[in-house]
C-alpha positions in Angstrom: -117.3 -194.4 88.9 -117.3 -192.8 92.4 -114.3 -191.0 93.4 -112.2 -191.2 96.7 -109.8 -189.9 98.7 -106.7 -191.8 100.2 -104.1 -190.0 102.5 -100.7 -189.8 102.7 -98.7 -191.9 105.2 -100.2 -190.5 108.7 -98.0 -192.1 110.9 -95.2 -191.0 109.0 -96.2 -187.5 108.7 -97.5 -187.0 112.8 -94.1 -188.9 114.1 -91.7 -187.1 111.8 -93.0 -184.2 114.0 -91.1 -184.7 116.5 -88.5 -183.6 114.4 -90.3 -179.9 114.2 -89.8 -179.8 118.2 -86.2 -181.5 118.3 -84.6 -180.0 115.1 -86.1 -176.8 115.7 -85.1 -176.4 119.5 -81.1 -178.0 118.8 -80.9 -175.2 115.9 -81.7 -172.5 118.4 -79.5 -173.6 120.8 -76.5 -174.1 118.0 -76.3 -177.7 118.7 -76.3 -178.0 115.3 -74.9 -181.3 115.2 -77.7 -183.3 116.9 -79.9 -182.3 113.7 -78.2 -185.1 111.6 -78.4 -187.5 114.4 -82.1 -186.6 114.6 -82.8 -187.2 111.1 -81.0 -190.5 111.1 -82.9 -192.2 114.4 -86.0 -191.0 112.7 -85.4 -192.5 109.8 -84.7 -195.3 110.7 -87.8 -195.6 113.0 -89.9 -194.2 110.3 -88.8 -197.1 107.7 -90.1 -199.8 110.5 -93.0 -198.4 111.1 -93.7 -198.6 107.6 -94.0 -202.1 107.2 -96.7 -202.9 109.0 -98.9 -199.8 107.1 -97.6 -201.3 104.0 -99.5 -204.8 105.0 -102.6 -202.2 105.9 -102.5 -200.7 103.0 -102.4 -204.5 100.9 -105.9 -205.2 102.7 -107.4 -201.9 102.5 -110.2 -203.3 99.9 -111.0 -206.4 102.3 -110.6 -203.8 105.4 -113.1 -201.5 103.4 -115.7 -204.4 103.2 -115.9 -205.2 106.4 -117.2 -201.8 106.8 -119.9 -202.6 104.5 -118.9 -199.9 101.9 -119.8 -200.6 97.9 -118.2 -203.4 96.7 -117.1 -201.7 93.2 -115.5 -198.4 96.0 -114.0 -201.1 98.4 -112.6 -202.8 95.1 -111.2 -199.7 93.2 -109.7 -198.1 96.9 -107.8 -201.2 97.6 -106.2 -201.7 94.2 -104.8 -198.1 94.5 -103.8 -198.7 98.1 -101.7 -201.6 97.0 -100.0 -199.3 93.9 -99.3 -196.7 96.4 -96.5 -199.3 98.6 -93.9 -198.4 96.5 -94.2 -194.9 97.8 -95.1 -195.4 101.3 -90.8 -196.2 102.5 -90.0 -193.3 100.3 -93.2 -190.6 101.8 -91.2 -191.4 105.4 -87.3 -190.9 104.2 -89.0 -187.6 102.3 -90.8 -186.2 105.8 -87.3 -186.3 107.6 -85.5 -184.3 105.2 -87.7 -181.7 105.0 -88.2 -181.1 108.7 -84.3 -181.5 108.8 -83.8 -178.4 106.5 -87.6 -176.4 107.7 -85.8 -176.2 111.2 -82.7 -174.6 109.9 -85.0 -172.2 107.9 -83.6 -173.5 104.7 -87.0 -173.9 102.4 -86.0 -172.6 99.2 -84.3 -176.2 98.3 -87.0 -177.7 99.4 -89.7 -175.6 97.6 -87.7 -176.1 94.3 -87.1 -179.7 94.9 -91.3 -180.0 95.5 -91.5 -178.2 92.0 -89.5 -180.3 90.2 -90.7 -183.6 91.8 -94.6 -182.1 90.8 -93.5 -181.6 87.2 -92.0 -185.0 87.3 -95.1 -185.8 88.5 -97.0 -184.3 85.8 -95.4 -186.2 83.3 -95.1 -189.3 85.3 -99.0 -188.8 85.9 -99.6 -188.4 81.9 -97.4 -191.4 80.8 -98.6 -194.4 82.9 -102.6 -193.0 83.1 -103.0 -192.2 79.3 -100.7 -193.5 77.3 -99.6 -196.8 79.5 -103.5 -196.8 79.9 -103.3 -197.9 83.8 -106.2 -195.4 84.9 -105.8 -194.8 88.8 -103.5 -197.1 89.1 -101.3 -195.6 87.2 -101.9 -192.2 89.0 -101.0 -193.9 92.5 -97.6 -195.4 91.0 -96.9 -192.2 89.3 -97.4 -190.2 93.2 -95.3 -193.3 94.4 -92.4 -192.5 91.8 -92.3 -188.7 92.4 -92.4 -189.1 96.4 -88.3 -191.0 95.8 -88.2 -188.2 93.3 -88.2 -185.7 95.8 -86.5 -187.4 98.6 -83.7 -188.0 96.1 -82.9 -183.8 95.1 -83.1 -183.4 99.3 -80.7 -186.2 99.9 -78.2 -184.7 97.2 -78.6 -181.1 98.3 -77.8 -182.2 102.2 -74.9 -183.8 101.0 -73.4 -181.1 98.5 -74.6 -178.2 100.1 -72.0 -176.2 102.2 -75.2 -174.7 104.5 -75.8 -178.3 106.1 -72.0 -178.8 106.6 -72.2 -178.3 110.7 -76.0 -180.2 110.5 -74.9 -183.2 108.1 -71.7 -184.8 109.3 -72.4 -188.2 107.8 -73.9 -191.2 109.9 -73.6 -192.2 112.9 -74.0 -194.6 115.3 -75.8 -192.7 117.8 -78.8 -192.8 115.7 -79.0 -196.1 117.3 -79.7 -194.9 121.0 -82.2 -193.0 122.3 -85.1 -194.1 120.5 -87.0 -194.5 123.7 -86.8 -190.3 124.3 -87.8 -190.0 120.6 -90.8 -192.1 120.6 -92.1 -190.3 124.0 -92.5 -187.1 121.5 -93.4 -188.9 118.1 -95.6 -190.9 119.2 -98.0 -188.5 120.5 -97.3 -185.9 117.5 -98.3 -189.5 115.1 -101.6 -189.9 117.4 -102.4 -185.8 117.5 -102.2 -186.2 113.5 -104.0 -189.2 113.3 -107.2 -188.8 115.7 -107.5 -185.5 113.5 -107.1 -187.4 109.9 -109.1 -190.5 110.9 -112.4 -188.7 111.9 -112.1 -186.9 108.5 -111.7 -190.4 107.0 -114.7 -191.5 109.1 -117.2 -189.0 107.1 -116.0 -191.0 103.6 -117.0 -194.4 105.0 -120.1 -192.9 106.7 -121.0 -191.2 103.3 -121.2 -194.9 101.9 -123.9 -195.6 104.2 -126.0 -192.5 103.2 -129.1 -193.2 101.1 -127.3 -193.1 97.1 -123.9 -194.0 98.4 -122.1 -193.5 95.1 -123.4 -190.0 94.8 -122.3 -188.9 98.7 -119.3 -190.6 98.0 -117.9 -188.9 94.9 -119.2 -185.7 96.8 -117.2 -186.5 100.1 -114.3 -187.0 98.3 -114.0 -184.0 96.2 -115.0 -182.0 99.1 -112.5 -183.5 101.3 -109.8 -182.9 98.1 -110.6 -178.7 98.1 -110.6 -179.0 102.2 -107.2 -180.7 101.2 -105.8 -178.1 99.1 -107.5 -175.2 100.9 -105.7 -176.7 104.0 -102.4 -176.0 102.6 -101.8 -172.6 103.1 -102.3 -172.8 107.0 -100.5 -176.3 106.8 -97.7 -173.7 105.7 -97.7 -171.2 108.4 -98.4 -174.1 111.3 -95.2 -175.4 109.6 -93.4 -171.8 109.7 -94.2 -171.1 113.4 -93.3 -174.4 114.7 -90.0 -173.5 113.1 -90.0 -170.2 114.5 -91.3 -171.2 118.3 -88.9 -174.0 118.6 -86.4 -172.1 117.3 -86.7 -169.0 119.6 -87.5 -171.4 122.6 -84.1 -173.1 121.7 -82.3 -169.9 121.4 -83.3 -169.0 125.0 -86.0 -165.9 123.6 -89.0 -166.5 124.9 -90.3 -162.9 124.0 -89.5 -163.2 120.1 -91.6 -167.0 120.4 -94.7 -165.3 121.7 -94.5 -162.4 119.4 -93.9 -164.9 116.4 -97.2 -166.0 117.8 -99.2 -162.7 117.4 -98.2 -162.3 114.2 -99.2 -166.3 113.0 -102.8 -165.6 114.6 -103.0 -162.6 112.1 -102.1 -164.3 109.1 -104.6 -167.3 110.0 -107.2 -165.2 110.3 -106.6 -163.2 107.6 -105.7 -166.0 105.0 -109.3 -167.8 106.4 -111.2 -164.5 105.1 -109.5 -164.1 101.6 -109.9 -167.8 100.5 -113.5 -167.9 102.2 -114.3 -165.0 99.5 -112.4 -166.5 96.6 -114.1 -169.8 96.9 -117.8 -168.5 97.3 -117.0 -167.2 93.9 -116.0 -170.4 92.3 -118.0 -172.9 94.1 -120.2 -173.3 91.1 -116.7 -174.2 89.0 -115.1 -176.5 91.3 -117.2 -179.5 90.6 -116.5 -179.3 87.2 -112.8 -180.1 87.5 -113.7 -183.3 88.7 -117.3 -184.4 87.0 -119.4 -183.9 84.4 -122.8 -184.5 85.9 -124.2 -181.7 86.9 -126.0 -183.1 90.2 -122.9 -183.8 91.6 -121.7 -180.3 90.9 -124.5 -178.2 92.0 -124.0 -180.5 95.2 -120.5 -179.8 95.7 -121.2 -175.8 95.5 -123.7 -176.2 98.1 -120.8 -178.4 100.1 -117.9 -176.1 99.8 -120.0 -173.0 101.7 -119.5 -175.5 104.9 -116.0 -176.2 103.6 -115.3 -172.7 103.9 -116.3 -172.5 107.4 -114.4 -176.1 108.9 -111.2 -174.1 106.4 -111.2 -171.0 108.4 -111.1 -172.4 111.8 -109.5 -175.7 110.7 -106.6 -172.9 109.7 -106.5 -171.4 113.5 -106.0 -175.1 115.0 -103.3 -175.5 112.4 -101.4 -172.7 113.4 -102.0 -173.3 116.5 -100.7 -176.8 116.1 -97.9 -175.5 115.2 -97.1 -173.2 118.3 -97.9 -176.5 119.8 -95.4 -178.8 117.8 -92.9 -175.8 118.5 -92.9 -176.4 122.1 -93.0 -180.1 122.3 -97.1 -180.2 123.5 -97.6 -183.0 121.1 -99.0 -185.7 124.4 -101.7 -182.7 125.7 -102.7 -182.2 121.9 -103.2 -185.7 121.2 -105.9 -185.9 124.1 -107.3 -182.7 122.9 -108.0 -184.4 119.5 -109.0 -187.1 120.8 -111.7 -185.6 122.8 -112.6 -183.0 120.0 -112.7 -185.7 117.3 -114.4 -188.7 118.8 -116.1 -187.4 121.8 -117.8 -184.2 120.1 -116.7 -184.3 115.8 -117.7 -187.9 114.9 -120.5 -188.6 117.4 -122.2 -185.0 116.3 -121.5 -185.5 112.6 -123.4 -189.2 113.1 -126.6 -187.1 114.5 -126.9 -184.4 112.2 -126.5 -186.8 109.1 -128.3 -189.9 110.0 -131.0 -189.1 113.0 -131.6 -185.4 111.7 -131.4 -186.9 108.3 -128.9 -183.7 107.1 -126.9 -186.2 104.9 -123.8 -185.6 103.9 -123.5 -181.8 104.7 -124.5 -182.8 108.3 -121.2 -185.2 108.2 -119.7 -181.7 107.4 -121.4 -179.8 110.6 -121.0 -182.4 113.0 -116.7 -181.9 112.2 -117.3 -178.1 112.6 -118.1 -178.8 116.1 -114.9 -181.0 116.8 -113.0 -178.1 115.3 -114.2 -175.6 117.7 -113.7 -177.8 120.3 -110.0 -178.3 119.5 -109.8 -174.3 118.4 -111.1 -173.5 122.1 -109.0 -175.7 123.9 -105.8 -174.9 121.9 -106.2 -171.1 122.3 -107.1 -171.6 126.4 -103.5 -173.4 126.5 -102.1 -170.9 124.5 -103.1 -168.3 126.1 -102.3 -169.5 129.6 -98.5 -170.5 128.9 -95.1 -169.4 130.8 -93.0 -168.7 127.6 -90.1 -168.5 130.3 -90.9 -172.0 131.7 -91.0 -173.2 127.6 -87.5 -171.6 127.3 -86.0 -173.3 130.3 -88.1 -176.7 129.4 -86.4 -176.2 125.6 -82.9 -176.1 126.8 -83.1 -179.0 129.3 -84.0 -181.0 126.2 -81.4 -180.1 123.9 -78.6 -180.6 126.4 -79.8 -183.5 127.9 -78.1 -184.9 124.8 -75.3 -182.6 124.5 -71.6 -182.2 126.1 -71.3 -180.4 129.8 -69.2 -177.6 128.3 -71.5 -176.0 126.1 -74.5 -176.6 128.3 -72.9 -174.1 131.1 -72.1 -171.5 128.9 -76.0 -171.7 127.6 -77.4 -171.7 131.1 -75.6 -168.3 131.2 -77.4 -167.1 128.3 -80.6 -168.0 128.4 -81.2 -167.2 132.3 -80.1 -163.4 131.1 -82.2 -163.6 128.2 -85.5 -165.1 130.2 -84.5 -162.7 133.2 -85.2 -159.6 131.0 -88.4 -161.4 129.6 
């Protein structure tokens, strides 16, 4: 039975980041009570824009057809889509309360809520795959279960906890307007996520098309599972420096956002080095966790070496992303990804697989070169930007939906603060 790989909730994911530049920047400027009516507008957006992916998600195994992917894969993907619904309303309510604590640099209730939701998981996992005997489906219900799980510990702990009390002031009505200045930044952070995700989803459905589809398959999908997992640590620090740009940018320090920059750069590039080494050395045990035949280990070994290199500089762009999410440049980065991905990634990856005949490690290359397109362009804007003019822009957009009064005595402080930049 070939293996897969089915995402999380993109859309979800890329338009709660919005929340990473407005959370972040109203916490900085101690407009601490626009974080609450943040989370609420986005959540409520979020659970709308579920319903149509919901209805996607239903047809994924007809949607997979028309592609002209295996019949058995296009069967076996679409039955997990649908047992992954329940999960799909839940995923979105979960994405806003973790951005709503990362951007008041409250994570430890959120990393202890993620442990206990993966232990539920574990069990969850154990019960309704072995001893319910529902096989994957039972593994995409269980993943659906422990997503409410975890939204569930971060609902109580905003509502108990005396560190949200000035963030969390209950609900209001003002989570009804402005939806139109919210969209201008999710939308674009959904897109910038998405052109990124779907060309990685591209190489799976191209990998059916390769000569012994169920083989490049099952080998795609693992791989794309240890990019997955070996993506997390940078997913991490992109997370931790668009809390600490927006933040800083809020807060009217330009100086202490660049330097937060420095330092992210060096932990990238660092982090890219160490796990390069450790998975060289386990790249002949990797496969094993997932199959028993030994061709499609020795082939995921091969793999992973050009795993290693799309992790390393994958990890750059993510930080990078992040310094990006920080500052609200979610609209540029969407056409950077678009042009990386689709002009340069997918075309190249089509080349090297099926004209050079590669296969599926040429999928693999051709991505390489939409990452270092997307590293290049990142870093040039990077590199090139007015931390004072980011400042300024910050403050304009948290007090364009706060009171007169407060915004003066800001202006005061941040021009003296940017003035000594």
């Amino acid at each position: 039975m070939a293996l897969f790989f089915f995402p999380f909730p993109l859309d979800q994911t890329g338009m709660a980041n919005a929340l990473d530049t407005l959370c972040g920047q109203a916490f900085g400027a101690g407009q601490y009570h626009l974080l609450g009516i943040y989370k609420q507008r986005t959540m409520l957006l979020l659970t709308a824009a579920s319903i149509p992916v919901a209805i996607i998600w239903f047809y994924t195994g007809q949607i997979m057809l028309l592609f002209g992917q295996d019949p058995e894969i296009a069967m076996e993907a679409g039955t997990y889509a649908r047992w992954m619904i329940p999960g799909l309303f839940g995923y979105g309510l979960l994405q806003c309360h973790v951005r709503f604590l990362q951007s008041q640099n409250t994570v430890l209730p959120v990393m202890v809520s993620a442990g206990v939701a993966a232990l539920f998981h574990l069990l969850a996992c154990w019960l309704l795959v072995h001893v319910a005997g529902m096989g994957s489906n039972g593994a995409a219900l269980s993943t659906a279960v422990s997503y409410w799980v975890y939204v569930i510990l971060l609902a109580v702990y905003v509502r108990v906890s005396s560190s949200c009390k000035q963030t969390w002031t209950g609900f209001s009505m003002q989570a009804f307007h402005g939806a139109h200045d919210f969209l201008r930044l999710a939308v674009p952070s959904a897109l910038m996520l998405c052109l990124e995700w779907w060309s990685f989803e591209i190489l799976v459905l191209l990998s059916g098309l390769l000569p012994n589809p169920q083989l490049e398959t099952s080998v795609m999908s693992i791989t794309l599972n240890a990019a997955n997992c070996l993506f997390m640590i940078p997913y991490g620090l992109g997370a931790a420096i668009s809390t600490r740009v927006s933040n800083e940018l809020g807060a009217g320090r330009p100086r202490a956002a660049l330097l937060a920059v420095h330092v992210v750069m060096f932990l990238a590039i660092s982090e890219g080095t160490v796990m390069a080494a450790a998975v060289v050395r386990v790249r002949y045990i990797w496969g094993h966790a997932y199959s028993s035949e030994e061709e499609v280990v020795s082939y995921v070994a091969r793999m992973l070496l050009v795993i290693l290199v799309v992790n390393f500089f994958d990890g750059i762009q993510c930080v990078l992303s992040g310094v990006a999410r920080g500052c609200g440049w979610q609209k540029i980065c969407a056409f950077i990804n678009l042009g990386a991905f689709y002009v340069v990634g997918v075309p190249a990856a089509y080349i090297i697989a099926f004209v050079l005949r590669v296969g599926g490690m040429g999928l693999w290359m051709g991505i390489i070169c939409g990452v270092l397109v997307q590293v290049l362009l990142l870093m040039i804007i990077t590199l090139c930007t007015d931390w004072r003019k980011e400042a300024m822009k910050a403050k304009n957009r948290v007090f364009s939906s706060s009171v007169p009064t407060d915004r003066s005595t800001h202006d005061m402080k941040i021009n003296m603060e940017v003035s000594c930049y």
